[in-house]
FISE-208134 format. One record per residue (C-alpha): residue number from 1; x, y, z; residue in three letters. Coordinates in nm, 3 decimals. Layout:
N
<NUM; <X; Y; Z>; "ala">
...
This chain:
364
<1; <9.245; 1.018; 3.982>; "unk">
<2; <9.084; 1.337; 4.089>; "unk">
<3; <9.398; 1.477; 4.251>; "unk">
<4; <9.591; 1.502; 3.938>; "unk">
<5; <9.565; 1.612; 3.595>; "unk">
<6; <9.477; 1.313; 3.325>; "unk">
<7; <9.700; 1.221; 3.062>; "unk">
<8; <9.532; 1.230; 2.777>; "unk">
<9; <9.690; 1.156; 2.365>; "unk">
<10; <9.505; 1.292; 2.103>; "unk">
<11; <9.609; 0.980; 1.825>; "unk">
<12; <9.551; 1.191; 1.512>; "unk">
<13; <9.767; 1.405; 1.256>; "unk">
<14; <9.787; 1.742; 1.246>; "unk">
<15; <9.411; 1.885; 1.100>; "unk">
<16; <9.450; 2.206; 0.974>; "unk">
<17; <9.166; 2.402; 0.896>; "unk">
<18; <8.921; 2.195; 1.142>; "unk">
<19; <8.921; 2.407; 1.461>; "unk">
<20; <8.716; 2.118; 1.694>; "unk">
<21; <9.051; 1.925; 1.812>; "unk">
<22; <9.259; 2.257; 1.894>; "unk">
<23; <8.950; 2.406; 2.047>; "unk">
<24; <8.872; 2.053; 2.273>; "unk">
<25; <9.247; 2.044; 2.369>; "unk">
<26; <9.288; 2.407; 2.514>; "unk">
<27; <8.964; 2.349; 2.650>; "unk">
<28; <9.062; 2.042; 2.851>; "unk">
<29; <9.338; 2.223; 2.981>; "unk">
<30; <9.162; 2.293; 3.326>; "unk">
<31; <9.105; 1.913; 3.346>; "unk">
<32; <9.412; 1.716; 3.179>; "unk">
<33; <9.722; 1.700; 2.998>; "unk">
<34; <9.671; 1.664; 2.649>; "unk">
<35; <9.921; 1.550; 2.400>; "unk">
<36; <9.813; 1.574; 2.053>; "unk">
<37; <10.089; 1.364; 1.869>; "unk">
<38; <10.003; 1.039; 1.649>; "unk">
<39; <10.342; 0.919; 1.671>; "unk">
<40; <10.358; 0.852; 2.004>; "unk">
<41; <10.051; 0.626; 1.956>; "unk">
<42; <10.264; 0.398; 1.769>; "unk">
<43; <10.575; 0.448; 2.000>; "unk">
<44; <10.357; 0.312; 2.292>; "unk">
<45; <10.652; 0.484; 2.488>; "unk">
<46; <10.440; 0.717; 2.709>; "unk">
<47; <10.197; 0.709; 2.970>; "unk">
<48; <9.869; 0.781; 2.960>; "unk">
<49; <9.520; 0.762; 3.124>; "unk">
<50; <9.319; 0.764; 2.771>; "unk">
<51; <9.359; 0.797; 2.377>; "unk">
<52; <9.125; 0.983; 2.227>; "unk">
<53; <9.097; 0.825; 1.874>; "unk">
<54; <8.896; 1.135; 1.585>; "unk">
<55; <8.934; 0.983; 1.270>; "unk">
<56; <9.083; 0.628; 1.189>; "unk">
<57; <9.220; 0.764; 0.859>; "unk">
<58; <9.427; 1.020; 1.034>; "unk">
<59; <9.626; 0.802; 1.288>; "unk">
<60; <9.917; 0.784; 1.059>; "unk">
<61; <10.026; 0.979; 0.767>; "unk">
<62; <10.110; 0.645; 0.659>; "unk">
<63; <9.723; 0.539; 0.661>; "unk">
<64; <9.617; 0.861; 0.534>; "unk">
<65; <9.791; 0.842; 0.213>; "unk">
<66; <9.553; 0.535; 0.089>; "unk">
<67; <9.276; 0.791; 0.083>; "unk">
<68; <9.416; 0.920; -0.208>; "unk">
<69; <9.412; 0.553; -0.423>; "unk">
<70; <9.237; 0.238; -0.421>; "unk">
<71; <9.525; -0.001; -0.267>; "unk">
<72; <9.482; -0.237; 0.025>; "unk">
<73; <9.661; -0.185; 0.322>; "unk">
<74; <9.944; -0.367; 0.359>; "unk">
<75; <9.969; -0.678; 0.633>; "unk">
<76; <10.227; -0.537; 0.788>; "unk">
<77; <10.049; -0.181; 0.908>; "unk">
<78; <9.747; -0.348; 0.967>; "unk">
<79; <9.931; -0.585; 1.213>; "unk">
<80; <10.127; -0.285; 1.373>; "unk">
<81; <9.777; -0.139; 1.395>; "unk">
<82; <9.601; -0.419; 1.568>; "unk">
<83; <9.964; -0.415; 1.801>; "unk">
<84; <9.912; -0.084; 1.897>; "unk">
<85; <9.558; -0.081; 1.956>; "unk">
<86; <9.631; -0.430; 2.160>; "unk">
<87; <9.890; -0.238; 2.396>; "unk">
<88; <9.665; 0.097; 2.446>; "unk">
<89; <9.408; -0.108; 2.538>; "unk">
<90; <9.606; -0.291; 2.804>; "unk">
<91; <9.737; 0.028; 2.927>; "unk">
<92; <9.509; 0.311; 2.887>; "unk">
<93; <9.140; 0.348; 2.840>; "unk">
<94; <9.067; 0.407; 2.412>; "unk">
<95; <8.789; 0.667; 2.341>; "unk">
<96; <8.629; 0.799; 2.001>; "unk">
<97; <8.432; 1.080; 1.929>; "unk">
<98; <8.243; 0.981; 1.610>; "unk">
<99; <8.259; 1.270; 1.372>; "unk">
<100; <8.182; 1.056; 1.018>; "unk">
<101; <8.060; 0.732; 0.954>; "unk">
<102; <8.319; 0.670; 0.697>; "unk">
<103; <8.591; 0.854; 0.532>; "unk">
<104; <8.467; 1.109; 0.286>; "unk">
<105; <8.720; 1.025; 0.049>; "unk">
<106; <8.761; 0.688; 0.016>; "unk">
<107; <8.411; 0.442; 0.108>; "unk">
<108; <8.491; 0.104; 0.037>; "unk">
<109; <8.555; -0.256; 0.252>; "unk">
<110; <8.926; -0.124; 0.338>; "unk">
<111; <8.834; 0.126; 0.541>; "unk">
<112; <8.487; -0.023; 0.636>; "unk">
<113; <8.704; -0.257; 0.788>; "unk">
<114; <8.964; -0.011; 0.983>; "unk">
<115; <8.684; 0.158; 1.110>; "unk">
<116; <8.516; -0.119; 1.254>; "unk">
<117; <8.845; -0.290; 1.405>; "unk">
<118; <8.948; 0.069; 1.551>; "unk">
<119; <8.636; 0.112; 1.736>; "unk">
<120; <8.610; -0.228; 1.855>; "unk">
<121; <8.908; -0.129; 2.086>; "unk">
<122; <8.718; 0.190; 2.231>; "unk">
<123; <8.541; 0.144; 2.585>; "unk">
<124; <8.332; 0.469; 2.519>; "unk">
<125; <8.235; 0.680; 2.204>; "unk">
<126; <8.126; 0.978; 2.182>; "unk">
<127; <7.839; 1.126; 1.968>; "unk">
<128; <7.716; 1.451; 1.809>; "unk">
<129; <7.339; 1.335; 1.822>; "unk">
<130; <7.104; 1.010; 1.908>; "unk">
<131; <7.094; 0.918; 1.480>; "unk">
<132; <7.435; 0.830; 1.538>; "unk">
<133; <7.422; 0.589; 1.856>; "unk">
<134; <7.150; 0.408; 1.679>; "unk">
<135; <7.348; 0.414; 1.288>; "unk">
<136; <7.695; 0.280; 1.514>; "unk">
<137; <7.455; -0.010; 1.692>; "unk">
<138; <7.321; -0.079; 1.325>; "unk">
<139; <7.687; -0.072; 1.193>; "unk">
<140; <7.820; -0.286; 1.459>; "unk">
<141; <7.631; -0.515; 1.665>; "unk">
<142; <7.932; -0.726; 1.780>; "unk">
<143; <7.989; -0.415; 1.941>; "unk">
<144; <7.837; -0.477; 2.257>; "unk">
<145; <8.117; -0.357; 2.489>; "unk">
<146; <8.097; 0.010; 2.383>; "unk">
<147; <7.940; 0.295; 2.613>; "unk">
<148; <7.769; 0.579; 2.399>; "unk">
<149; <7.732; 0.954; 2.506>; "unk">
<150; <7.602; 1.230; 2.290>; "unk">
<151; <7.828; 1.508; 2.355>; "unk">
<152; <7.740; 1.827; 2.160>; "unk">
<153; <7.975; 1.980; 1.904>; "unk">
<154; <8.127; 2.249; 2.053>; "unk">
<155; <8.087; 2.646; 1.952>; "unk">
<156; <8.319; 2.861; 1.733>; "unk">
<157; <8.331; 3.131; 1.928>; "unk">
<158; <8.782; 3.097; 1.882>; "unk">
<159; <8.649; 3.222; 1.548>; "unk">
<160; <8.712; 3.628; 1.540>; "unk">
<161; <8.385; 3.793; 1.534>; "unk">
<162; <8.489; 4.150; 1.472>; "unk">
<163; <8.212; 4.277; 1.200>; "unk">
<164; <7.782; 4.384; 1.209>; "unk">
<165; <7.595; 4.273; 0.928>; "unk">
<166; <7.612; 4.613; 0.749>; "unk">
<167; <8.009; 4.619; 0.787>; "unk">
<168; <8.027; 4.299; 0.649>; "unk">
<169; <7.792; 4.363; 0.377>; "unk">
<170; <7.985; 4.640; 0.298>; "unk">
<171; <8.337; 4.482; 0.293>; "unk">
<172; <8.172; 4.215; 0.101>; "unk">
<173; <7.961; 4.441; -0.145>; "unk">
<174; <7.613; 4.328; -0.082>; "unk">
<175; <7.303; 4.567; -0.050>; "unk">
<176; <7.183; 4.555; 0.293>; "unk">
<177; <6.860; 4.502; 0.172>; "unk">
<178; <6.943; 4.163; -0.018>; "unk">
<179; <6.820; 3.831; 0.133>; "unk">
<180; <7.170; 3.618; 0.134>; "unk">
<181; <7.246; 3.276; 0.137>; "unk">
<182; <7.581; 3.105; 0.280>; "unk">
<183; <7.683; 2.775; 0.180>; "unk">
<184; <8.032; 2.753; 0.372>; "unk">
<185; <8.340; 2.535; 0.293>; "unk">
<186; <8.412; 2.273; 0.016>; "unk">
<187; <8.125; 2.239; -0.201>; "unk">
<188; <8.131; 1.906; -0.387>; "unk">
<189; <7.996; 1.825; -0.744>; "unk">
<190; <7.622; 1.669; -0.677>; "unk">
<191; <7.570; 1.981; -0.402>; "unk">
<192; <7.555; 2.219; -0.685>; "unk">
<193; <7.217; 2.147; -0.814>; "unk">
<194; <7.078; 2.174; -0.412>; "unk">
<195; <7.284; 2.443; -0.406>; "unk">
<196; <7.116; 2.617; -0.733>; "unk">
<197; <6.799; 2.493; -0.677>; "unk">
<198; <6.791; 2.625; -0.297>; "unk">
<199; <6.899; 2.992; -0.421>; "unk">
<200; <6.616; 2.996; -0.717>; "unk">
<201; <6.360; 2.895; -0.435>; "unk">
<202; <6.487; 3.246; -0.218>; "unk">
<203; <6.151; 3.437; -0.331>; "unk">
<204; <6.365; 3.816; -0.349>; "unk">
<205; <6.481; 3.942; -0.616>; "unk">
<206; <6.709; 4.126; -0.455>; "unk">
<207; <6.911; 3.832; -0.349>; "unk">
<208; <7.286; 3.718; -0.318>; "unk">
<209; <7.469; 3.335; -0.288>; "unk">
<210; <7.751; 3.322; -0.113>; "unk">
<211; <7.931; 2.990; -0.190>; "unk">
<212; <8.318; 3.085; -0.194>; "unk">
<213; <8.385; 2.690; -0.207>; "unk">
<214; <8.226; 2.626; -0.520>; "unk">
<215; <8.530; 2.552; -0.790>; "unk">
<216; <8.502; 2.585; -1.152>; "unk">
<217; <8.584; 2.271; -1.291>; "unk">
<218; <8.837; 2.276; -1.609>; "unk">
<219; <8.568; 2.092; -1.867>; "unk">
<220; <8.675; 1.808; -2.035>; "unk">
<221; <8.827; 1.880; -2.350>; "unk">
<222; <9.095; 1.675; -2.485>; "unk">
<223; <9.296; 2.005; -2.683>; "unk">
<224; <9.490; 2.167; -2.371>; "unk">
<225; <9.493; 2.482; -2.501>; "unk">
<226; <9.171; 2.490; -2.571>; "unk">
<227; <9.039; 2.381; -2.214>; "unk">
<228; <9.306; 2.628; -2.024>; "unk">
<229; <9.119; 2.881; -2.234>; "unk">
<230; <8.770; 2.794; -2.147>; "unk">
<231; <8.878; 2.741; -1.809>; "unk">
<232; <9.013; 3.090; -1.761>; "unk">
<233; <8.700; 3.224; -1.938>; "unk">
<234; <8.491; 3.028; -1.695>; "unk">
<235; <8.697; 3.221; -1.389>; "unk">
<236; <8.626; 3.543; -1.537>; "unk">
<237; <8.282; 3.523; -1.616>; "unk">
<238; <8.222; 3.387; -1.230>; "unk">
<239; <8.408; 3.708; -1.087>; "unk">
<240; <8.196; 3.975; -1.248>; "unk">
<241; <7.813; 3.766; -1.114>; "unk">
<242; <7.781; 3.954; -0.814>; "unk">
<243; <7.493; 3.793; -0.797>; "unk">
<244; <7.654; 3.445; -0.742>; "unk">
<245; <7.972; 3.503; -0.550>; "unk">
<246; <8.177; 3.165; -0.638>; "unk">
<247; <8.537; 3.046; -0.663>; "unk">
<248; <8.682; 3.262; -0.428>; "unk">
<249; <8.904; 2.969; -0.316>; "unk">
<250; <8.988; 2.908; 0.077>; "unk">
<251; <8.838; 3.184; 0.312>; "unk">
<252; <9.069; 3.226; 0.585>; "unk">
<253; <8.939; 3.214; 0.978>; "unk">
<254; <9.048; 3.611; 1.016>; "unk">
<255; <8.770; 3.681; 0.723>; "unk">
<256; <8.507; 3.434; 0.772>; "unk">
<257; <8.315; 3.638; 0.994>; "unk">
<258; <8.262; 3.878; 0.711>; "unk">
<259; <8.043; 3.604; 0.506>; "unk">
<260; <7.881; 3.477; 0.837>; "unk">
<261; <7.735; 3.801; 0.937>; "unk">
<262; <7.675; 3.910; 0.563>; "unk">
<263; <7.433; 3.588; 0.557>; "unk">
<264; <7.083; 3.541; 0.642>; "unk">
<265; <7.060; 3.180; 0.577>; "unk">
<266; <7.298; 2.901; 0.606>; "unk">
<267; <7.241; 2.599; 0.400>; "unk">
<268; <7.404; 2.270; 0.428>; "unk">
<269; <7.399; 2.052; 0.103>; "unk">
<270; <7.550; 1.767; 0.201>; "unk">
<271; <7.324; 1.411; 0.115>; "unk">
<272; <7.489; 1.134; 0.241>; "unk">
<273; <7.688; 1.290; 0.535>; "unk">
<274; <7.645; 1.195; 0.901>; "unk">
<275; <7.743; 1.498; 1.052>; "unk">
<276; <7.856; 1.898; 0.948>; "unk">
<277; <7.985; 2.123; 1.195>; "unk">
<278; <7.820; 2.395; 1.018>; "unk">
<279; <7.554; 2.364; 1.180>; "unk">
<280; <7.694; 2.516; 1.521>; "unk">
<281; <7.917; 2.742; 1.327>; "unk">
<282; <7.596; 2.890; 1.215>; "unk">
<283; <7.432; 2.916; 1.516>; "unk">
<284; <7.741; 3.040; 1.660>; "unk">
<285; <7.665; 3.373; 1.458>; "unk">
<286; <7.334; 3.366; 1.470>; "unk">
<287; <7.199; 3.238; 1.150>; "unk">
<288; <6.872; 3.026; 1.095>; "unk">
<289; <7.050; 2.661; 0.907>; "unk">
<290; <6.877; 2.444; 0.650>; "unk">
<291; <6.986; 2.130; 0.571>; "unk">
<292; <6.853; 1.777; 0.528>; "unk">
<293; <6.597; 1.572; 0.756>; "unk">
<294; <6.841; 1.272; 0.801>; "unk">
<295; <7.098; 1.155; 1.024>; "unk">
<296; <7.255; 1.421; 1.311>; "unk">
<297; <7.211; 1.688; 1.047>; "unk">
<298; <6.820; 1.677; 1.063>; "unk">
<299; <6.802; 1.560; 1.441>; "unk">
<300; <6.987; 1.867; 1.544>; "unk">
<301; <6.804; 2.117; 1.301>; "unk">
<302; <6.478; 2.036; 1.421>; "unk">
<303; <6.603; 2.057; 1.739>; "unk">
<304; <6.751; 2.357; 1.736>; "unk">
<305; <6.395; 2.457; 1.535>; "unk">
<306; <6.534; 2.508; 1.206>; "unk">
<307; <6.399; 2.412; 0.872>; "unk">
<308; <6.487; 2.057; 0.687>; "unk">
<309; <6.430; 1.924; 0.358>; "unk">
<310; <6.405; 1.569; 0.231>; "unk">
<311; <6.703; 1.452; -0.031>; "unk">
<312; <6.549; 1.421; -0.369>; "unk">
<313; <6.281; 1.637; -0.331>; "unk">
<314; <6.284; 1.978; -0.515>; "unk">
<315; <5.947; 2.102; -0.346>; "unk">
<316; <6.043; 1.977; 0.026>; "unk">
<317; <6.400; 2.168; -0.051>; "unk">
<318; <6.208; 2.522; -0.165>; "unk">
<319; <5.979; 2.497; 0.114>; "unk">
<320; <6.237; 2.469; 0.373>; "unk">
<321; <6.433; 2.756; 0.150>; "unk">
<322; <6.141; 2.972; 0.183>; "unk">
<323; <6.094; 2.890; 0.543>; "unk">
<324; <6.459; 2.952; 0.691>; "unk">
<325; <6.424; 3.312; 0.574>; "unk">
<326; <6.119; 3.394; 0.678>; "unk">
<327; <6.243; 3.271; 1.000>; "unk">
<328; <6.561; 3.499; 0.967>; "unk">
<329; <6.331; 3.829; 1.015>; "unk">
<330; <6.251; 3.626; 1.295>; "unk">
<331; <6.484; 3.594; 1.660>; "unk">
<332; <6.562; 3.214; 1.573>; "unk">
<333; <6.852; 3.328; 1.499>; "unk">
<334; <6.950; 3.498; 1.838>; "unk">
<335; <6.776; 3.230; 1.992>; "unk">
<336; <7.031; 2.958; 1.842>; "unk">
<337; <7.311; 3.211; 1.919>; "unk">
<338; <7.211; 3.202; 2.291>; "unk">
<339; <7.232; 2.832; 2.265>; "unk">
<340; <7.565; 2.806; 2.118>; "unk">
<341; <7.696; 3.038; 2.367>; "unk">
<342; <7.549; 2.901; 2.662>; "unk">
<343; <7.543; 2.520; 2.638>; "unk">
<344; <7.750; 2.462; 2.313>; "unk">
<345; <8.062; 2.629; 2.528>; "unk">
<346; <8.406; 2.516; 2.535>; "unk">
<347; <8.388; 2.531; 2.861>; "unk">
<348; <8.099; 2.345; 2.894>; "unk">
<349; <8.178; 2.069; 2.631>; "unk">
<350; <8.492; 2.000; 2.816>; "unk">
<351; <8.371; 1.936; 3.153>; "unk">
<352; <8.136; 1.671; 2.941>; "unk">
<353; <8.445; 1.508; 2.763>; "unk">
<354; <8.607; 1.504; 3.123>; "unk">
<355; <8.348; 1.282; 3.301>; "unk">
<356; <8.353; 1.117; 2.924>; "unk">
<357; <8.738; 1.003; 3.058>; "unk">
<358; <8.665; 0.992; 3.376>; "unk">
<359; <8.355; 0.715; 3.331>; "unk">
<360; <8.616; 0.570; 3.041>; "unk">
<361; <8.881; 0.487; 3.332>; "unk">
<362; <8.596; 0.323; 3.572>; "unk">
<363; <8.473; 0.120; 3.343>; "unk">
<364; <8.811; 0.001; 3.174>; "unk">
């Protein structure tokens, strides 16, 4: 097996605007042959020494469009499911690297249930942190077959990384004096009150919040006209806060460097997630990250020696606010660079999901 290249199928759809499955597969590149093509999981046409399951939801377009509804699956995919799984299983060696514990969009029995029948096929799974092992044991205990490796979530250094703080303060208009918080990507509903709370506990005056996810909801007002107006008004009156830097839809990966190195602080406000890849994207450039004491997101932060906060509690939240940027005058944050560079590596993180496969095969 060591004299050639694995085969390896990546069994998901396409991901856009998740960079961890195109950065594994050119990583792997040294080291195997990887296909990245759902279809040809249910084709069961190829050859191949492992499938590398990501998300359940995302093996078929067909499957990911009940995310969007409350229906059942139907008998019939969940028996072409179980087929496929039933023939890759017989014929390859089925791995899954754990990156949620369910789908964020839909949490209910249905997919409870495809979660726990599509990693009751997998020989190995990999992990982001120890919380997880322990939360997957919890989840399933009739799943006694499956081998458990924490694999770290690799860096985002394929991220461009062409500004200094001051340039990006200055493309971004933000005194280079001014302490600045970053919350990065979609921003949901319940975050915005951590999200509010965290930037009233940032003891400078002089102080920015950089949330470009944050939407401005239309309110709910039954006369169209009406809402369209207050709507628009709402859009307006966000653009001129410079204060609060909001609804600036979708940041593309060619500008996001300009709000990472603008920041001081990262902060993460997700509550009932199991992982966030934010995490490494902020100590990829640098930044001290705050975020919850709970699940991988709170065993990796204290790790990594950065502040967490307890869910629910305003004081615990300010604290760890307060904390994260005193540490940012601090070299935590060159510290956790050094980290992401050296150990968090593509490079490195492949060679772990090689001998991942490779112990995958032995033990099929």
């Amino acid at each position: 097996m060591n004299q050639r290249k694995l085969k390896v199928l990546f069994a998901n759809i396409p991901t856009p605007g998740n960079r961890f499955v195109l950065d594994l597969q050119e990583g792997l590149e040294p080291y195997a042959d990887v296909t990245w093509d759902c279809d040809l999981f249910w084709s069961k046409n190829e050859d191949f020494d492992v499938v590398h399951i990501h998300w359940p939801e995302y093996l078929s377009f067909e499957i990911e469009s009940y995310l969007l509804n409350e229906n059942p699956l139907p008998q019939k995919l969940w028996d072409k499911l179980i087929d496929c799984l039933e023939y890759w299983k017989k014929n390859a060696s089925i791995v899954y690297t754990r990156h949620v514990q369910f789908p964020h969009k839909r949490h209910d029995e249905e997919f409870l249930k495809l979660y726990r029948i599509v990693s009751s096929y997998c020989i190995n799974v990999a992990h982001f942190a120890n919380y997880s092992i322990e939360q997957f044991k919890s989840f399933y205990p009739e799943h006694v077959h499956v081998n458990h490796e924490v694999i770290p979530h690799q860096n985002y250094a394929s991220l461009p990384d062409k500004s200094s703080k001051e340039e990006a303060r200055s493309f971004l208009g933000i005194d280079i004096k001014a302490d600045v918080l970053l919350v990065f990507g979609a921003i949901k509903e319940n975050e915005k009150q951590i999200i509010e709370k965290a930037f009233n506990a940032v003891p400078n005056k002089n102080k920015v919040l950089l949330a470009p996810g944050w939407k401005v909801q239309r309110r709910n007002i039954s006369y169209i006209r009406l809402r369209e107006w207050v709507f628009n008004f709402e859009v307006w009156l966000a653009s001129l806060k410079k204060q609060r830097r909001i609804n600036l839809g979708f940041i593309q990966e060619e500008e996001a460097h300009f709000y990472l190195n603008a920041a001081d602080v990262l902060l993460i406000p997700r509550t009932d997630e199991l992982n966030s890849g934010n995490i490494t994207l902020g100590c990829t450039f640098g930044l001290v990250v705050v975020g919850k004491d709970d699940a991988d997101i709170g065993e990796i932060l204290k790790e990594t020696g950065n502040p967490v906060f307890k869910v629910g509690d305003d004081e615990s939240l300010e604290q760890a606010v307060k904390e994260a940027f005193t540490l940012s005058k601090t070299n935590l944050g060159e510290q956790s660079k050094t980290l992401a560079y050296q150990e968090w590596s593509i490079e490195e993180i492949s060679k772990m999901y090689y001998n991942f496969y490779l112990n995958s095969i032995r033990k099929d």
